[in-house]
N, C-alpha and C positions, 0 to 999 in steps of 0.2 A: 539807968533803971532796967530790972531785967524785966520780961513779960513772961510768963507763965506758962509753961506748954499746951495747958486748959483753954488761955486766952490765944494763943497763937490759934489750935485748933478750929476754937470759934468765930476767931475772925479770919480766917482763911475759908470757912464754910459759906459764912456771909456770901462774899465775895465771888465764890465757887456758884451756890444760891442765884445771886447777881446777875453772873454770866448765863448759868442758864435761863434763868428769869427771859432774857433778853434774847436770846438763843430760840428760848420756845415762843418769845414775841412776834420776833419777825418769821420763822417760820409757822404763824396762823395766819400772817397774810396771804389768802389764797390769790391764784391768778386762774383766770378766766378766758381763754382768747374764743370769742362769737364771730364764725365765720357770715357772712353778710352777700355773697355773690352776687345777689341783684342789687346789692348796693354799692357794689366794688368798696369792700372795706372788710378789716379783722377789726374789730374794736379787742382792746386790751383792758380787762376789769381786773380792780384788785380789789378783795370782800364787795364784788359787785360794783364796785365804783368805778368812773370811766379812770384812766391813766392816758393813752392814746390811742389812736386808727392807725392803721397800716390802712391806703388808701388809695387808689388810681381811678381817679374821676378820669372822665371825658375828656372834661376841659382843662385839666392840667398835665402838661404835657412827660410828665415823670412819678412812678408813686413817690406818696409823701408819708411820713407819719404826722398826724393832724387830726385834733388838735394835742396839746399836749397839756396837763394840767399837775400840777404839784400834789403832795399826798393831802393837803386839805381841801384841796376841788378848784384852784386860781390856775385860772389858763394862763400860760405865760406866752405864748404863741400869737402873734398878728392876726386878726380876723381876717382883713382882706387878702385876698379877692375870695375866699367861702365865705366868711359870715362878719361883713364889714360893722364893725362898732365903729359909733360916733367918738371923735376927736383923736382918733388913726391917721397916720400919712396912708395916702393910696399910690404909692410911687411904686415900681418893682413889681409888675404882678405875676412874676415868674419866682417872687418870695414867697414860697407856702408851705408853712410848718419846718420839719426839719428835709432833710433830702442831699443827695448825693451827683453831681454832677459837672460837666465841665464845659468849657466855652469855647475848644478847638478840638473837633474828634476828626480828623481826615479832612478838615479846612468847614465845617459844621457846628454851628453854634447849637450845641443842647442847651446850655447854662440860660439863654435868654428867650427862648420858646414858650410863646402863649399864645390866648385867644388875638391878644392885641399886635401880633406880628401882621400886617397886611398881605392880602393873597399874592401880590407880587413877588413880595420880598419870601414866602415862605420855603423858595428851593434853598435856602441856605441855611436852614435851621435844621438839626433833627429831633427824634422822639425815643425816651424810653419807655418800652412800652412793658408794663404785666403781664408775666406767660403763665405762669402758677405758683400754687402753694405746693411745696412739698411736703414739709414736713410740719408739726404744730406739738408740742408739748408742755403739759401745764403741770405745776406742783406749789408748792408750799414756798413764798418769797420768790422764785424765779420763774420762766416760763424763757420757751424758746419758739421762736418763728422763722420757718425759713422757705424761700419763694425762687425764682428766675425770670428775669426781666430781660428784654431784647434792647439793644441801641440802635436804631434802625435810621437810616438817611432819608428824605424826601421821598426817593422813589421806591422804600418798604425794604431795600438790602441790609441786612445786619452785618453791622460792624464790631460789634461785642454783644457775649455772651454774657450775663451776670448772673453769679449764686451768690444770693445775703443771706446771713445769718444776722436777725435781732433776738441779742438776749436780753429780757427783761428783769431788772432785778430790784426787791423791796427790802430795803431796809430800815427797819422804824420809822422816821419822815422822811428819808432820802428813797429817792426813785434812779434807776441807774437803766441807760441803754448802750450795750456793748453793740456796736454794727462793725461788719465782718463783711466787705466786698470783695467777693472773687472775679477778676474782669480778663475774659479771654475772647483772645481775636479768631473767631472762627472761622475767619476767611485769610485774606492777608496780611501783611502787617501793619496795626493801626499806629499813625500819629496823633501825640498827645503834643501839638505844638504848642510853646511858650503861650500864656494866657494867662489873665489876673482874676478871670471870671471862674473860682471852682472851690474848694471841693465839696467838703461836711459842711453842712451852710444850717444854721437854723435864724429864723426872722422873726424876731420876738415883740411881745407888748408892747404899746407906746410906754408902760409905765417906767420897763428897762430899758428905754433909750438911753443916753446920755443926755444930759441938757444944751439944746443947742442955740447957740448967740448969732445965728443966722440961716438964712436960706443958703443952701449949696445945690449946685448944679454938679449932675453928674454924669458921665458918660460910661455908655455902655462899651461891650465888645465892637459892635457895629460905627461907635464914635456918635452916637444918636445921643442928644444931651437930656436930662429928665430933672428939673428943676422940685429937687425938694423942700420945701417953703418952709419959714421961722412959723413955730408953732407957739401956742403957751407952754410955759414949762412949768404946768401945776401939775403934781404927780408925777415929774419924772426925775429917775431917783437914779438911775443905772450908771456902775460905773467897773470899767475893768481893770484885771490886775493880770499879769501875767507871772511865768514861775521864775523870771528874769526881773521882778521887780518893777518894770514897766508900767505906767497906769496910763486910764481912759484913751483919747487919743489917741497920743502918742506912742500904741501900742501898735497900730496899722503899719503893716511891713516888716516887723520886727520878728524875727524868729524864736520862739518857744516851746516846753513841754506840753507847758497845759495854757490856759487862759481862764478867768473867769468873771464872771460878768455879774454882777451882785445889786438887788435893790430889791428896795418895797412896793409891793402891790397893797393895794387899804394899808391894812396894817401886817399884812406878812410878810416879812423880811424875808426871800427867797436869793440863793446862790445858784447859777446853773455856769456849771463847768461843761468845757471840752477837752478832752488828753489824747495826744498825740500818743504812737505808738513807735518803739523803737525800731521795730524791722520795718517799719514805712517810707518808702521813698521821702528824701530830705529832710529827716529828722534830724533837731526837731525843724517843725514846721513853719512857714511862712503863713501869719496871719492876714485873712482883708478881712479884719473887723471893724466896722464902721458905726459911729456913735448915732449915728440914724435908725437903727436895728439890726441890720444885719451882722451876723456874727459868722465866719465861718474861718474855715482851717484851709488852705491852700499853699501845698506841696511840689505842684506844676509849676508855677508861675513866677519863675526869678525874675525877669526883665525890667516890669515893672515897680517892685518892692527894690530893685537892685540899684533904681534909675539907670537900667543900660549896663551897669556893668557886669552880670551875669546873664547867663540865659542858659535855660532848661528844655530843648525838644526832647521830651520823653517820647518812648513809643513803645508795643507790647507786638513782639514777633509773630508771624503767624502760626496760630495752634497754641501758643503761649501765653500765660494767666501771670495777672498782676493781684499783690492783697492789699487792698486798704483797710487800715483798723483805724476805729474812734471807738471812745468813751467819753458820754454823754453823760453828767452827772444833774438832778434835781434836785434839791434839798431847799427842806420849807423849813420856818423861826428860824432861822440864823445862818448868817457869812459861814464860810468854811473857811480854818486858816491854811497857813503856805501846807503845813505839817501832814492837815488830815486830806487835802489835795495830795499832797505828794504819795502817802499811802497810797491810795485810792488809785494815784497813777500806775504806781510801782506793782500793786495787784494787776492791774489787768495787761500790763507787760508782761507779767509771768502765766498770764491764763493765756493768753493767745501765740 
């Protein structure tokens, strides 16, 4: 059957129509970013509504972004240790929000740094600490923030320098954070020794747990063991997929593009992805994502992913800058499939 050059026309206009429709949608999503100083926070508004903090409390020994909530207002983030809701694990309280960090800097636990480290034990831990904002720019669909944080030992010496870049970006129901760490040794040269504690970490809902058929005990960098206990598993719904096919589980240790991690909150079916980045050391990446909440991307740490048979002491010369890139995907009413992840990935490997 032939079609009509009339109707070809019209229905390529439609379609043309469509696209901009959708074009001029997500660009009336304004973004916002509310500098907060005596609150040590950037809140992130899109059409006024919160999205996430950029945040360096006191008492948390690294900024965070926190909390973080989907384009319909569902936190998907752990309350505790800011704002503990009833029938949460309290295990980890060095889990908060998303955040960036590592468990061996010059023989220095940052990754496990909190209030609850005891005064004895705290020469062995160190702190990232907030130096500033530099830059802040807001527009239609995206907004940019960019800061410098110090990695500082016990006794206030920096051992790295950090510039991030968080891009924020709206699309329809999907929420996106592109982070961009620049890490350079301003002094001499830092070692990043083998470690399973690190890197793009974010510690999510009870709702995105996995369901778990027992208590597990777990040990930290320090070998300190931290029993996380069989909960109910009403409402939890979480389960992951990697770009390797891999699901829940038995994805911990396994190397991938992206991962993603998918369930319901009430009744919003939310996806929140991570994508590894091609010029990233060890790409793709070695995950410790663990069906208890934490979810993170870890690049460093062969040893134990390896059982022993590899190992990775990274380390960054002196005067010399290392980049890490993630993308951090949100998307509210529905899974994402292999397809519209791989996109997504494949984009922000060509942006950075």
């Amino acid at each position: 059957m032939k079609i009509s050059p009339f109707i070809f026309v019209f229905m390529f206009g439609l379609v043309g129509l469509s696209a901009s429709a959708q074009v001029k949608k997500d660009a009336s999503l304004r973004f916002k970013l509310n500098v907060k100083e005596s609150e040590r926070k950037v809140d992130v508004l899109i059409d006024g509504k919160l999205f996430t903090s950029y945040q360096w409390p006191e008492n948390v020994m690294k900024p965070v972004l926190y909390p973080v909530l989907t384009s319909a207002g569902t936190e998907i983030t752990r309350g505790y240790p800011m704002n503990p809701r009833a029938g949460e694990r309290v295990d980890h309280p060095h889990h908060v929000g998303i955040w960036f960090n590592y468990g061996d800097v010059d023989g220095f636990d940052f990754w496990n740094n909190s209030p609850a480290i005891s005064p004895e034990k705290k020469s062995g831990f160190g702190t990232i600490k907030h130096i500033k904002i530099n830059r802040i720019k807001e527009d239609f669909g995206k907004a940019e923030l960019v800061t410098t944080e110090s990695w500082i030992d016990p006794s206030g010496k920096e051992l790295l320098s950090e510039k991030t870049e968080y891009h924020f970006i709206a699309k329809g129901s999907m929420r996106i954070i592109d982070r961009v760490a620049i890490l350079t040794a301003t002094g001499k040269t830092v070692s990043l020794k083998d470690n399973k504690e690190g890197v793009m970490a974010i510690r999510v809902a009870r709702q995105l747990e996995l369901p778990s058929k027992d208590e597990v005990i777990m040990t930290d960098a320090q070998g300190n063991p931290t029993t996380v206990k069989k909960m109910t598993n009403e409402g939890v719904t979480g389960s992951y997929r990697s770009s390797e096919g891999i699901k829940d589980d038995a994805v911990w240790s396994t190397r991938a593009k992206w991962m993603d991690l998918n369930g319901t909150i009430g009744n919003e079916k939310i996806a929140l992805v991570i994508c590894d980045h091609p010029k990233n050391q060890s790409y793709p990446t070695y995950w410790h994502a663990r069906g208890y909440g934490l979810f993170s991307a870890n690049p460093l740490g062969w040893s134990v992913f390896t059982k022993g048979k590899e190992t990775l002491n990274y380390s960054i010369q002196g005067g010399k800058s290392a980049i890490f890139r993630y993308r951090i995907i949100v998307n509210s009413g529905s899974d994402l499939s292999d397809s519209e992840i791989t996109a997504l990935s494949d984009e922000f490997a060509r942006k950075y």
